[in-house]
ROKE-948949 format. One record per residue (C-alpha): x, y, z; residue number from 1. Coordinates in Angstrom, 1 decimal. Example, Ala and Ser with C-alpha at 12.3 -4.5 7.8 and 13.67 -1.06 7.14 Angstrom:
REM residues 2
<atom <12.3 -4.5 7.8> 1>
<atom <13.7 -1.1 7.1> 2>
END
This chain:
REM residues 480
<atom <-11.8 -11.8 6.0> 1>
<atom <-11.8 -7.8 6.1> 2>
<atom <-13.0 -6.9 9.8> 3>
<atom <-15.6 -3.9 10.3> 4>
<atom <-15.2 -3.6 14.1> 5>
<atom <-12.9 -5.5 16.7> 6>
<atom <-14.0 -6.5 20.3> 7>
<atom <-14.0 -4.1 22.9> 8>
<atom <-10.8 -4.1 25.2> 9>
<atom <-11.0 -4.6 29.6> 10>
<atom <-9.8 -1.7 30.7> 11>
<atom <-9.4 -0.2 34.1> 12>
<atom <-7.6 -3.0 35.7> 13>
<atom <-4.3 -3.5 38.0> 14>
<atom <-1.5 -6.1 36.7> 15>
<atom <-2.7 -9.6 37.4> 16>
<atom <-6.5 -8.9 36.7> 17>
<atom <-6.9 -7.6 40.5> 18>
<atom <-8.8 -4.3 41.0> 19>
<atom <-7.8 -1.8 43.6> 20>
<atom <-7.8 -3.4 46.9> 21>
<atom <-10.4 -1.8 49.1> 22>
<atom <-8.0 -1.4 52.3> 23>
<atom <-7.0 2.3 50.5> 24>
<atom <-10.6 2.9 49.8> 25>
<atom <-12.3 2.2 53.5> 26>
<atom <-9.8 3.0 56.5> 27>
<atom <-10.5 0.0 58.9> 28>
<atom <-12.5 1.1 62.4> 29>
<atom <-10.7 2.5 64.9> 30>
<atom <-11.1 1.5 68.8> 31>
<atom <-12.3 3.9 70.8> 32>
<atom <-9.9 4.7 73.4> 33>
<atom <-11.6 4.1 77.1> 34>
<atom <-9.7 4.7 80.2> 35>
<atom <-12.1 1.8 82.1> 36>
<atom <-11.2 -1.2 79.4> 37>
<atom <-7.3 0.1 78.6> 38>
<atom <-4.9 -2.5 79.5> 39>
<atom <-2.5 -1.3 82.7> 40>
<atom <0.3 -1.1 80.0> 41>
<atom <-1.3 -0.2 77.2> 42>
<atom <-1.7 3.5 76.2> 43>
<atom <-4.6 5.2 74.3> 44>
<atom <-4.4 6.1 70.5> 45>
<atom <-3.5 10.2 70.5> 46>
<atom <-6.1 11.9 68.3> 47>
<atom <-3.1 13.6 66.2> 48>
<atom <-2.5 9.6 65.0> 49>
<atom <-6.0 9.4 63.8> 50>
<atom <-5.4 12.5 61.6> 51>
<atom <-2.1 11.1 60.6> 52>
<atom <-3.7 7.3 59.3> 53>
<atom <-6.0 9.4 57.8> 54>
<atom <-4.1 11.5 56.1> 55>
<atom <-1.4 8.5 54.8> 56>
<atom <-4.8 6.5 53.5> 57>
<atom <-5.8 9.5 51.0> 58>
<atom <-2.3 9.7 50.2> 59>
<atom <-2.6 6.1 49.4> 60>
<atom <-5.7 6.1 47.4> 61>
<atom <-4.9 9.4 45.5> 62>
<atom <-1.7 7.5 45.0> 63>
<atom <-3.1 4.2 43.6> 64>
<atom <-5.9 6.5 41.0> 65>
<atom <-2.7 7.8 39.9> 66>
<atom <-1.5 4.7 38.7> 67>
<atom <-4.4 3.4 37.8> 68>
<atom <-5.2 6.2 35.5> 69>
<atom <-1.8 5.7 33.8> 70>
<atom <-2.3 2.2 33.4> 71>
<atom <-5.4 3.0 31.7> 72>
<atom <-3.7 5.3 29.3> 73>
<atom <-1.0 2.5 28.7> 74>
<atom <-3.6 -0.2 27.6> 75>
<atom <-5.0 2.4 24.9> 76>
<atom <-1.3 2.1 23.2> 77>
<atom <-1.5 -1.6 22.9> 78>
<atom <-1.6 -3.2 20.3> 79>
<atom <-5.1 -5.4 19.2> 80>
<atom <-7.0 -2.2 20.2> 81>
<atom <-9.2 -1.2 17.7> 82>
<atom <-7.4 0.2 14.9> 83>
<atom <-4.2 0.4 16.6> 84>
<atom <-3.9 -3.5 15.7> 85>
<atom <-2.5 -2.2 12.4> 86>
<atom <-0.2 -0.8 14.1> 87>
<atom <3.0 -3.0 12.9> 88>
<atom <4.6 -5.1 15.7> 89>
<atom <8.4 -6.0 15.5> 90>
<atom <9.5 -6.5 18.6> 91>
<atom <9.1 -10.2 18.6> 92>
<atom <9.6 -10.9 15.0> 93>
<atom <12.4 -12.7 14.0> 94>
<atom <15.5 -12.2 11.3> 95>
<atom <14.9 -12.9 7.9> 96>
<atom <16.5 -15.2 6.4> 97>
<atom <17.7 -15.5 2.7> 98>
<atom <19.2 -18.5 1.3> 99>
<atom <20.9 -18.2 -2.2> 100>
<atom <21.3 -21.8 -3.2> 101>
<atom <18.7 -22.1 -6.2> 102>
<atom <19.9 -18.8 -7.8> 103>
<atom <21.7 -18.3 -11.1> 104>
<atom <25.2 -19.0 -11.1> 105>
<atom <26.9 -15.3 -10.7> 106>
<atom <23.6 -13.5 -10.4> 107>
<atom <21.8 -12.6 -7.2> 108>
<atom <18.5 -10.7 -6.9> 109>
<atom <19.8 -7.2 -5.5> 110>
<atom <18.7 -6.5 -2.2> 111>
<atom <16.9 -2.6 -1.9> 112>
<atom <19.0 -0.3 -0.3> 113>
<atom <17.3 2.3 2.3> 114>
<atom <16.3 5.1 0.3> 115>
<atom <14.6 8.3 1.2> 116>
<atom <14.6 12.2 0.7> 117>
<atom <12.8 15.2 1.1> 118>
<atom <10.8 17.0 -1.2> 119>
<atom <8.7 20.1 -1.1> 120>
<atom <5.6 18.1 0.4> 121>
<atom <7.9 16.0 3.1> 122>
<atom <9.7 13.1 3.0> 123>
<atom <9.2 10.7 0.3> 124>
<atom <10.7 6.9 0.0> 125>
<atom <12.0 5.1 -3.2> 126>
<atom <10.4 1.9 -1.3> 127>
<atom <7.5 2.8 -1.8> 128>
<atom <5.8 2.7 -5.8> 129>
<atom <2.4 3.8 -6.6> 130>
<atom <0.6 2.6 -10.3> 131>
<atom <0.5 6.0 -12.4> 132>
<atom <-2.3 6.3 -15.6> 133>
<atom <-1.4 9.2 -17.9> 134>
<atom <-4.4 8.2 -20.3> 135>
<atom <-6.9 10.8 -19.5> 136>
<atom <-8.1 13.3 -22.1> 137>
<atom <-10.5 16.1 -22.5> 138>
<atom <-12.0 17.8 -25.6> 139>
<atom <-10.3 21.2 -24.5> 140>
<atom <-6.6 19.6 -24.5> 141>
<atom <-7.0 16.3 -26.7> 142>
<atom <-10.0 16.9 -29.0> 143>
<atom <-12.4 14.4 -26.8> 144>
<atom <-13.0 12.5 -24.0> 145>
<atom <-10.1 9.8 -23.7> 146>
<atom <-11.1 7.4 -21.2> 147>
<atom <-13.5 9.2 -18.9> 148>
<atom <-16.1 8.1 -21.8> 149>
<atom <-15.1 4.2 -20.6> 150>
<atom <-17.6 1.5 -22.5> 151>
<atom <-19.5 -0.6 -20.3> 152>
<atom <-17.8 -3.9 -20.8> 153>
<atom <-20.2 -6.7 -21.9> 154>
<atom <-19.6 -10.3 -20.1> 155>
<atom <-17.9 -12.6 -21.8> 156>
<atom <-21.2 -14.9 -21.6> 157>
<atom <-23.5 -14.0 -23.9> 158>
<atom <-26.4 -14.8 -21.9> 159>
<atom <-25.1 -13.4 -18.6> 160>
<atom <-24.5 -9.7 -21.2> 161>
<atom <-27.9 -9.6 -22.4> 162>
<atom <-28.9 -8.6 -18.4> 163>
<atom <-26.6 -5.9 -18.2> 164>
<atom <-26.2 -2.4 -19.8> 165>
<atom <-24.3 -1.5 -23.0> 166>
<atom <-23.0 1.4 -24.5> 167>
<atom <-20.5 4.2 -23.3> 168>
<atom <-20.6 6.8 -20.5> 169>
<atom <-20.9 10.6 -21.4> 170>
<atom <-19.0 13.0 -19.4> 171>
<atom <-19.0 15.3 -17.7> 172>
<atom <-21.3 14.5 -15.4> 173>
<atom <-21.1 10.6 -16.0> 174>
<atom <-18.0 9.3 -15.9> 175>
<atom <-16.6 6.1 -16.3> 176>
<atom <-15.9 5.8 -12.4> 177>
<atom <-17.5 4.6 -9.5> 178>
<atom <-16.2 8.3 -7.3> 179>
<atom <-15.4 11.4 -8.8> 180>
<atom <-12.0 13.5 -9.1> 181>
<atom <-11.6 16.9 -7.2> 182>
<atom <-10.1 18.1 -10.2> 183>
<atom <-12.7 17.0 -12.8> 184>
<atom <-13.1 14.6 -15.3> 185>
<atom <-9.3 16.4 -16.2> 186>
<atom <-6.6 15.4 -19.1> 187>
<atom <-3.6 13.9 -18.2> 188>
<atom <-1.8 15.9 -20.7> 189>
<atom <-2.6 19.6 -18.8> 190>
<atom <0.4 21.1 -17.3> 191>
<atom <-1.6 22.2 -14.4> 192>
<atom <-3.3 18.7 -13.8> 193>
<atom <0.2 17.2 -14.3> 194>
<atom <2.0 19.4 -10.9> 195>
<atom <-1.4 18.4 -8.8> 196>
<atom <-0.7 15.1 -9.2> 197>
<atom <2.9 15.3 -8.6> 198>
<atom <2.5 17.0 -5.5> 199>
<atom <-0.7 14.7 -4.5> 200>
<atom <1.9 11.3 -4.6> 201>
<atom <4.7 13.2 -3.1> 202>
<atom <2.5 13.8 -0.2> 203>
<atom <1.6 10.3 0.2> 204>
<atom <5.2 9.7 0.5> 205>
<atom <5.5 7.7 -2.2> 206>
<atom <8.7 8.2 -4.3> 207>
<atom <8.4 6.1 -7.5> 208>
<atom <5.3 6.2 -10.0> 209>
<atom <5.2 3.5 -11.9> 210>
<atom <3.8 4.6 -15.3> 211>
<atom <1.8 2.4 -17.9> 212>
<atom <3.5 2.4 -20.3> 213>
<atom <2.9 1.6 -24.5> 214>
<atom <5.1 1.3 -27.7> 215>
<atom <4.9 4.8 -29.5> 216>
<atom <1.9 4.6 -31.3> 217>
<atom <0.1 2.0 -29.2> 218>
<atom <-2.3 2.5 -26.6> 219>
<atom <-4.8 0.6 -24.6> 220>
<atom <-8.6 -0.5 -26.6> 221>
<atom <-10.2 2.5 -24.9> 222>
<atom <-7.5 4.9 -25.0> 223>
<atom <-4.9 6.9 -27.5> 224>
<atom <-1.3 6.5 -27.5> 225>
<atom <0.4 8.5 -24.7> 226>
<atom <4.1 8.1 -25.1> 227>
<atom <5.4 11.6 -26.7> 228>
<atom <4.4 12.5 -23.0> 229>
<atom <6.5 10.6 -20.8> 230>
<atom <9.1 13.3 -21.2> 231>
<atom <6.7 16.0 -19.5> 232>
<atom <6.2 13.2 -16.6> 233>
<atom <9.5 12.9 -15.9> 234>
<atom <10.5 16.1 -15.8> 235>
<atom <7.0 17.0 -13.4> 236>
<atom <8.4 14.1 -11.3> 237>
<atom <11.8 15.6 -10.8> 238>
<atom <10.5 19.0 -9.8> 239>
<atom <8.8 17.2 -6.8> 240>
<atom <11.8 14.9 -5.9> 241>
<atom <10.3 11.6 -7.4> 242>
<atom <11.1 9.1 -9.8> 243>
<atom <9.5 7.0 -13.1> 244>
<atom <9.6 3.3 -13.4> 245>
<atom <8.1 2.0 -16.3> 246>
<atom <4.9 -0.7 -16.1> 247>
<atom <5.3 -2.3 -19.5> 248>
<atom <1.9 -3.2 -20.1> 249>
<atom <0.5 -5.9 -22.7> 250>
<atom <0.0 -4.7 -26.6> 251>
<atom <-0.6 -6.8 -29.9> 252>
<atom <2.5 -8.7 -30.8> 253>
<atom <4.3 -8.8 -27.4> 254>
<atom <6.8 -10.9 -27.3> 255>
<atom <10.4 -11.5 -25.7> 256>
<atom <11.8 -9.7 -28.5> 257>
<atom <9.3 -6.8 -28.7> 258>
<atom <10.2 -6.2 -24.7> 259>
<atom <14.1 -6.5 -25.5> 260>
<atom <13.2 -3.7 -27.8> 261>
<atom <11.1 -1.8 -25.7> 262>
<atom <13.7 -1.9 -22.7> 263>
<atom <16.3 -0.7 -25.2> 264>
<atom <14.2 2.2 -26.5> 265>
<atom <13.1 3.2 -22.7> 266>
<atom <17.0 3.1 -21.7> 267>
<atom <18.6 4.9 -24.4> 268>
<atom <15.8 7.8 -24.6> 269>
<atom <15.1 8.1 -20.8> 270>
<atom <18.3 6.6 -18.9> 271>
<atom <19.8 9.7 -18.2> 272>
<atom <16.6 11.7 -17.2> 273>
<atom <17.4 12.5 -13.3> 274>
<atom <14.2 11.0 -12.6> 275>
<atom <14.4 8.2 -13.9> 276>
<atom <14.2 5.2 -11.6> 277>
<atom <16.9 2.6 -10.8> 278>
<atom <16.7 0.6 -8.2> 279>
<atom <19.7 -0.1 -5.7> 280>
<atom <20.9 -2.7 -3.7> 281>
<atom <22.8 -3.1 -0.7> 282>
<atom <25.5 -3.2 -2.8> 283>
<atom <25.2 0.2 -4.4> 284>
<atom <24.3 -1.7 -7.8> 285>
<atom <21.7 0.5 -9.6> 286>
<atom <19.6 -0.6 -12.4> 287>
<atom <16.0 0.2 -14.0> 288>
<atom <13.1 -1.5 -12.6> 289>
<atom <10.6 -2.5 -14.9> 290>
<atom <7.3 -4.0 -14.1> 291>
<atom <5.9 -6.4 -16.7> 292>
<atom <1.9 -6.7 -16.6> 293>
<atom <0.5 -9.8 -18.0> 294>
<atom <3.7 -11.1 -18.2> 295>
<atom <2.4 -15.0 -18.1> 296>
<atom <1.1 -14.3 -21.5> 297>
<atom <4.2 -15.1 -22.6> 298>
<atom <5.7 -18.7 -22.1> 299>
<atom <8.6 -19.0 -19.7> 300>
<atom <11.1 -20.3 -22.1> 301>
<atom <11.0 -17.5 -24.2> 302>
<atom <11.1 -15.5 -21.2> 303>
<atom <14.9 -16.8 -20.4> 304>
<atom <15.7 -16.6 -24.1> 305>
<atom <16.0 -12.7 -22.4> 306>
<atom <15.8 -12.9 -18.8> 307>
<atom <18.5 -15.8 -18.2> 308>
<atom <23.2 -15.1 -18.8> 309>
<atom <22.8 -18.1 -21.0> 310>
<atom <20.1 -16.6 -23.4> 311>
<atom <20.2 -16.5 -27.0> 312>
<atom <18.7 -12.9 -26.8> 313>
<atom <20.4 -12.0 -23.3> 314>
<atom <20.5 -8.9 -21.6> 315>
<atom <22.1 -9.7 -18.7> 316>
<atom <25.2 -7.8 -17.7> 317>
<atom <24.8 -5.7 -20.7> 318>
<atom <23.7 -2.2 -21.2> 319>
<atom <20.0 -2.6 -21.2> 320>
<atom <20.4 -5.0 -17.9> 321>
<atom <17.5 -4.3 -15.1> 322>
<atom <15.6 -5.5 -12.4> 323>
<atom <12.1 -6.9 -14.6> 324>
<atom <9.3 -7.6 -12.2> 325>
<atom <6.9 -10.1 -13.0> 326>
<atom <2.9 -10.6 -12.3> 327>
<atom <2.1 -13.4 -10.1> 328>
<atom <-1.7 -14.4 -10.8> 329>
<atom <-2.0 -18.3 -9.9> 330>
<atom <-0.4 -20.5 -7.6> 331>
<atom <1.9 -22.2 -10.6> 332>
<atom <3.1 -18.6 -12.0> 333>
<atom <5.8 -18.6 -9.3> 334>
<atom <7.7 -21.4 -11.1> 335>
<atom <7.0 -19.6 -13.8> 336>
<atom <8.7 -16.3 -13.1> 337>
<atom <11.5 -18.1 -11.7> 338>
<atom <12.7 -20.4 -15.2> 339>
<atom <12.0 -17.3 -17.1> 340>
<atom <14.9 -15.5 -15.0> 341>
<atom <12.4 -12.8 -13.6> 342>
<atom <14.2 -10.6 -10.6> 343>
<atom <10.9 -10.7 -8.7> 344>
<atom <7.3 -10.5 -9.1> 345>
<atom <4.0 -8.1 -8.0> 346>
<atom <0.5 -8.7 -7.3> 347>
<atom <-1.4 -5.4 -8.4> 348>
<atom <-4.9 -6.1 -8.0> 349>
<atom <-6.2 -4.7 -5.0> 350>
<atom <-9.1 -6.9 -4.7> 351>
<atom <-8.4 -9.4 -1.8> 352>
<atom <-9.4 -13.2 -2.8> 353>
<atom <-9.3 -12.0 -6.6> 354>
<atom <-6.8 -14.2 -7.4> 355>
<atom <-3.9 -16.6 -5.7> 356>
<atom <-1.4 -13.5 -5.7> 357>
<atom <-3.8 -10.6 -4.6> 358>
<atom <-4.8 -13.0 -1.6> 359>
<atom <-3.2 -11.3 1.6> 360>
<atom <-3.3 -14.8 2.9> 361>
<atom <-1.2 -16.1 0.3> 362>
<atom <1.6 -13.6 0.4> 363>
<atom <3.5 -15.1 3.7> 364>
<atom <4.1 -18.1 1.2> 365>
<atom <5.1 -16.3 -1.9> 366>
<atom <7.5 -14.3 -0.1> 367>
<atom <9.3 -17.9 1.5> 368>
<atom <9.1 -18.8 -2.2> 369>
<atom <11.0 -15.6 -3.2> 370>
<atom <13.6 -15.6 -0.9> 371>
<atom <13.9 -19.3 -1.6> 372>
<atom <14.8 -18.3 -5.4> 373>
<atom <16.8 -15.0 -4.9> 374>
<atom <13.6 -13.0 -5.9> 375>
<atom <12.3 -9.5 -4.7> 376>
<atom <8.7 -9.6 -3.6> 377>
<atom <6.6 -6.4 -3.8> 378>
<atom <2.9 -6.9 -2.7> 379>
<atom <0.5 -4.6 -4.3> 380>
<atom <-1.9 -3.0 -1.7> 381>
<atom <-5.2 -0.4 -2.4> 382>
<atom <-7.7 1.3 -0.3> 383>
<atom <-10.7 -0.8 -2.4> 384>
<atom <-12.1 -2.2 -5.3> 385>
<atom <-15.1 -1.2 -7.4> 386>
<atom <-15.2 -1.7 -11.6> 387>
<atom <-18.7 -2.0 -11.5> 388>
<atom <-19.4 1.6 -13.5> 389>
<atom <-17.3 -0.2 -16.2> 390>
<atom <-18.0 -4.0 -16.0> 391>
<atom <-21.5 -4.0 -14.2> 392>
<atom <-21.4 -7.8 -14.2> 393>
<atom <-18.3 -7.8 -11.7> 394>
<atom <-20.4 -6.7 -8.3> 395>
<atom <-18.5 -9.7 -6.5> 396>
<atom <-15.3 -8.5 -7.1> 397>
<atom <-16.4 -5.3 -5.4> 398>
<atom <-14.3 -4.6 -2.0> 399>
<atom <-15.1 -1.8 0.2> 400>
<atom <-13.1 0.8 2.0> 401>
<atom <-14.9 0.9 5.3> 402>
<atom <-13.3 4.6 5.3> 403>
<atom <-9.8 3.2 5.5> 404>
<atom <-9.9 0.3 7.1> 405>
<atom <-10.0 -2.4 4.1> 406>
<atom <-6.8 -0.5 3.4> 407>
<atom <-5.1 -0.4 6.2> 408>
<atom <-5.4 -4.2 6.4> 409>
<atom <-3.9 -4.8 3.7> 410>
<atom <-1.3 -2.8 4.5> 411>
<atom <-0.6 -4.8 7.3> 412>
<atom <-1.0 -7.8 5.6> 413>
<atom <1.8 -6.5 3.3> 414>
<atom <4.3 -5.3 6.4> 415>
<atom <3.9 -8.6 7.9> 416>
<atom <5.9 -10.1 4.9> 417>
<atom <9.0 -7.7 5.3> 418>
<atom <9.0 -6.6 1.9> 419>
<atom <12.0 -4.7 0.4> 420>
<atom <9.3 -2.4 -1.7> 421>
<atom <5.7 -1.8 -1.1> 422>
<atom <3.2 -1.2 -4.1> 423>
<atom <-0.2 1.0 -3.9> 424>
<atom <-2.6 0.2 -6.7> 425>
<atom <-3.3 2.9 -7.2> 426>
<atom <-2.9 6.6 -7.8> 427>
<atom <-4.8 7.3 -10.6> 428>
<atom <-6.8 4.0 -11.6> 429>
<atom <-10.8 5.4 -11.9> 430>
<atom <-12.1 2.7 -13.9> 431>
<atom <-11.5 -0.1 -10.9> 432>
<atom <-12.1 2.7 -7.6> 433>
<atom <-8.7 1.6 -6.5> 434>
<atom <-7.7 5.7 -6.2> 435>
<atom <-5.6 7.4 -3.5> 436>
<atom <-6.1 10.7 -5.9> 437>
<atom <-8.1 13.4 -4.1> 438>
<atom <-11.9 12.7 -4.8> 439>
<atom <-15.0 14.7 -3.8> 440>
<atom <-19.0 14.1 -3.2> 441>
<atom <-20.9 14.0 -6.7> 442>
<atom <-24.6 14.2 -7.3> 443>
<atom <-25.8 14.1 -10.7> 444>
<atom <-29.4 13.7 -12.1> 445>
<atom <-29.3 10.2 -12.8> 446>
<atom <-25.9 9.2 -10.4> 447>
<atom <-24.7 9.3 -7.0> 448>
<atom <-21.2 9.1 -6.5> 449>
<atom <-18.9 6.6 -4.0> 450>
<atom <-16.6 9.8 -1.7> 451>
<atom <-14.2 9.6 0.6> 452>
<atom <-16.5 10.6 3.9> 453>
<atom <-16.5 11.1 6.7> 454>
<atom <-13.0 11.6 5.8> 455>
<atom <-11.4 14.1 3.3> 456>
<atom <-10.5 14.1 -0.3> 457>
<atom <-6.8 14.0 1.7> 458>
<atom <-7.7 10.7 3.4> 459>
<atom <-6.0 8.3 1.6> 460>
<atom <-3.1 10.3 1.0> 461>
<atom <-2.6 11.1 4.3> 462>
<atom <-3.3 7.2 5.2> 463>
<atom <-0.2 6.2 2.4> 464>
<atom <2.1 8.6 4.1> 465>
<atom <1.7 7.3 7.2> 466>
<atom <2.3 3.7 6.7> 467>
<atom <5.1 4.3 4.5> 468>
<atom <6.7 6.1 7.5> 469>
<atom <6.0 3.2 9.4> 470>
<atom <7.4 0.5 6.7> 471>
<atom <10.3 2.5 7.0> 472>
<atom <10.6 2.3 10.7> 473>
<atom <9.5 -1.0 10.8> 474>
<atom <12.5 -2.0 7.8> 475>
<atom <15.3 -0.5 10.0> 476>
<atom <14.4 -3.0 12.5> 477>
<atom <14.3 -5.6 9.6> 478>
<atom <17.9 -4.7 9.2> 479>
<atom <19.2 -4.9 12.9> 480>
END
């Protein structure tokens, strides 16, 4: 369960629980010297040793504030203060451990290699993907609205429908999004669009975009076929000092076959862009990481036809080898992934309690399962969840953002697995509020739009940069 507050923390006390000890406070009464009741031997107190007791009992309690002051600032550090309980913890965590005993004769699952480099907005890590859309249009640059005119999906149940709206939204001012862009309802397609989000993502630190990606020709129900402009991605992302993986996403007719072709297209017209993506392990092995959505739609057996050395339609250790990344949904899709020959699997939706993988609670035992089976684990983590401005019906899968703090838990949650890459879902995903891009208040006649506030249209970007630093951190400790 997301929490909206955390208890307040004691403060203001010494080691052991003990406040400061009156005797530096209150100087104990001194006895009057008096000449009539002095023993014979005894000699009165000198009034210059009054001033000096004095003296050494301010010392002692300016002394002791002191300390207690800095103790004070030490407690605020702590960890399980506030927000600073996000804050991840390795000190007491201990190696992890891989076992290789269940994995494919002659094939391990690579192991990611530190990877990071400076751009012109900072550092950036190859660690760390974010889920790019390119399917945006605008009348100006595509003839019409692609996408920002989103349909109002009807329920599957007829009955549960007929309470809902129908029909389509009509932009500009309504969009099919629960918050609006900074830049507009905007087409992907624009050159100047195309640098702002570059430079957005390599702010956040985030090194790889992982594009949707269609067949030439295809495209999603609601959108137009965007593949003629994965060359002006790639070379956008290689001004800024970041690289494209490809999300193969599902199309009519996909099939073992149809992705063998698909990889083989990607490969041989992209391979030997410089911003093209391969993912390398420990052993200085590099190959292209593609992400497969849906990727239970398809049975595991035919899966290993091309996932698997001993594969009638094999790949492996060929040309058109790579790391394929599978989506884990339910509980029994880890088996799954692991006959079909998968190298790993991903989560994406970043609705917590959506389903068995996008549960946070879940992910300690997928990753066991993974490293059980020789396969890399990359939890997919966003700052919220809201489709409601295009399936009205799906109010309960609605998660908020509690101005950051829905997504800094699950960035914790994810850290607390030691992944080898960390996923954000998304950059660019309107439809489903799950957006790091830069978005601004909006008040229209007949809508009010979800912002950012009391933060920034930077917020989230600035919140992604900072807890990749700290994955990074945290993953050189991984590796002592």
């Amino acid at each position: 369960m997301l929490r909206s507050d955390h208890p307040p923390t004691t403060v203001g006390r010494e080691p052991g629980g003990r406040a400061c000890r009156r005797g530096c406070l209150e100087p104990e009464p001194r006895i009057k010297a008096d000449s009539s009741s002095t023993h014979p031997h005894q000699k009165p107190v000198p009034s210059s040793m009054g001033r000096l007791r004095r003296r050494a009992c301010v010392a002692l309690f300016l002394f002791t504030l002191f300390m207690f002051g800095a103790m004070m600032a030490l407690r605020t550090l702590k960890t399980g203060d506030g927000l600073s309980d996000l804050v991840p913890n390795t000190l007491h965590r201990r190696a992890a451990q891989r076992t290789s005993s269940t994995s494919s004769p002659g094939r391990q699952r690579p192991k990611a290699a530190a990877a990071s480099n400076s751009g012109p907005e900072g550092s950036i890590f190859d660690d760390v993907h974010i889920f790019y859309y390119a399917w945006y249009g605008t009348p100006q640059a595509d003839g019409k609205f692609v996408h920002w005119d989103h349909v109002l999906v009807p329920h599957w149940d007829p009955k549960i429908a007929s309470s809902y709206p129908r029909g389509r939204h009509m932009p500009p001012e309504d969009i099919g999004s629960s918050f609006y862009p900074e830049l507009g309802p905007y087409s992907s397609r624009d050159p100047d669009v195309l640098e702002s989000h570059m430079e957005q993502i390599a702010a956040s630190a985030a090194g790889v975009l992982a594009l949707s990606w269609y067949p030439p020709g295809m495209a999603d129900d609601n959108g137009e076929p965007t593949e003629d402009f994965v060359p002006s991605i790639l070379d956008a992302a290689y001004r800024h000092n970041l690289k494209v993986a490809f999300h193969i996403q599902p199309y009519r007719g996909r099939n073992e076959q149809s992705v063998l072709d698909n990889v083989k297209y990607i490969i041989d017209r992209y391979g030997d862009h410089a911003a093209f993506y391969k993912f390398t392990s420990s052993t200085g092995k590099s190959l292209p990481l593609f992400y497969i959505y849906d990727s239970y739609l398809t049975p595991a057996e035919s899966w290993s036809q091309l996932l698997t050395p001993g594969g009638s339609r094999s790949l492996r250790d060929s040309a058109y080898d790579g790391v394929f990344v599978a989506l884990i949904v339910e509980e029994r899709h880890k088996q799954d992934i692991a006959a079909g020959g998968f190298d790993g699997m991903y989560t994406y939706f970043a609705s917590n309690g959506f389903s068995f993988g996008s549960s946070h609670q879940n992910w300690k035992a997928v990753k066991s399962f993974c490293d059980d089976n020789d396969l890399l684990f990359v939890p997919s983590v966003g700052p919220g969840y809201v489709d409601t401005s295009v399936r009205p019906w799906n109010s309960h899968s609605t998660r908020n953002r509690v101005n950051g703090r829905y997504y800094e838990t699950a960035l914790q949650a994810a850290l607390d697995v030691r992944p080898e890459v960390l996923a954000i879902t998304s950059f660019n995903e309107w439809h489903e509020g799950t957006q790091i891009e830069r978005a601004v208040p909006k008040k229209t006649a007949t809508r009010v739009y979800l912002d950012y506030r009391p933060h920034g249209p930077q917020h989230y970007l600035e919140l992604t940069r900072r807890w990749a630093e700290k994955f990074n951190k945290e993953k050189e400790q991984w590796l002592m």
